[in-house]
N, C-alpha and C positions, 0 to 999 in steps of 0.2 A: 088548749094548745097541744095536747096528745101528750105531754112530759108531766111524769109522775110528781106530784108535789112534792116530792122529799127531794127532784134535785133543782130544786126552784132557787133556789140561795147560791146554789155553785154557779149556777147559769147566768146568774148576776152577777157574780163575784168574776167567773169566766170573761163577760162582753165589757163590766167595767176595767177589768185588767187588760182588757186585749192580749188575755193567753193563746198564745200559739200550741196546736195539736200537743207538740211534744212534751208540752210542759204539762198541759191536761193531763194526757196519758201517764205520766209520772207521777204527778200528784194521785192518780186513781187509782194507779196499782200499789201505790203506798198505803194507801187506806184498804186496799183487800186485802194487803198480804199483814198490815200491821194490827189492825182490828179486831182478829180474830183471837191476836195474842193478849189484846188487851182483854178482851170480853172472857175469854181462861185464867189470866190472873186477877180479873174482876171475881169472878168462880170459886178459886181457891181462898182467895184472899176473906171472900163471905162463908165457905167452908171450915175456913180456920179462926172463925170469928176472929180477927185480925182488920179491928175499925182504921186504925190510923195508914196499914195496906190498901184497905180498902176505897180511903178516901184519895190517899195517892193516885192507885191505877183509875180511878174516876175521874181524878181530876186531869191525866195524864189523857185519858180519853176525850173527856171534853175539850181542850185544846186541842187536839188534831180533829174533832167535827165543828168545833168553831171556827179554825182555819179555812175548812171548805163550806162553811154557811150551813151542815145541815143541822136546824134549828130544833128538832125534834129529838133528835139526839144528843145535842147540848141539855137540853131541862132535861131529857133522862138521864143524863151522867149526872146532873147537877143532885135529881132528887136522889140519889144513888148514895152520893157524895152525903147527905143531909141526914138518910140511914144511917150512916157509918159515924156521923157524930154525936147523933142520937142512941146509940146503939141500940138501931132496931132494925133486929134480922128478920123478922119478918116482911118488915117494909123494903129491905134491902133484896128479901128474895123475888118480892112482886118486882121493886123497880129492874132488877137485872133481868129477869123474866122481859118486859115491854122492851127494856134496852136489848136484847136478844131480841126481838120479835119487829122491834124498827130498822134494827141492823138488817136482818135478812129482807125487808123493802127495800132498803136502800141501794143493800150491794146488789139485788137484782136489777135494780133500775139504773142502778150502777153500769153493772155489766152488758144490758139490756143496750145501753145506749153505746158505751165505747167497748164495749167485750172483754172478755176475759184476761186477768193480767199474765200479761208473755209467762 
């Protein structure tokens, strides 16, 4: 279908809501401009080995990629989340790693499709 898998869940979420342009566009620029913030206090929070920070802002993140369906992002906040209870930084550094590295799929294919937030 030419659309990137990662927004395959929005696009459902999209045609079963019957969201109109403005709301899309709102909810997308929300995810560019908030995501980023999350994914730096994701950063510090495992910088400062600071688990119960770190499960927070994961968990904070996975609820706004659960809200827009993307699914690949949810298990990576989740296993992120599972570091931080485990306290293992190491695991916590791979999953923020992938979780950075889905994100920048995502927000391209993000952007890619409705463009850049105003």
């Amino acid at each position: 279908n030419g659309v990137p898998e990662a927004l395959d869940g929005l696009l459902r979420l999209i045609a079963e809501m019957g969201m109109e342009d403005a709301l899309v566009q709102d909810l997308v620029r929300s995810f560019l401009e908030r995501a980023p913030v999350y994914l730096e206090e994701l950063e510090s929070a495992l910088a400062a080995e600071a688990p119960e920070r770190l499960d927070r802002a994961a968990h904070t993140m996975k609820g706004m990629c659960g809200n827009l369906r993307f699914a690949r992002l949810v298990e990576l906040c989740e296993r992120l989340r599972m570091a931080a209870r485990l306290g293992d930084g190491p695991g916590g550094t791979q999953s923020l790693a992938a979780l950075r590295a889905e994100y920048g799929a995502v927000s391209a294919a993000v952007r890619a499709r409705w463009g850049p937030p105003d």
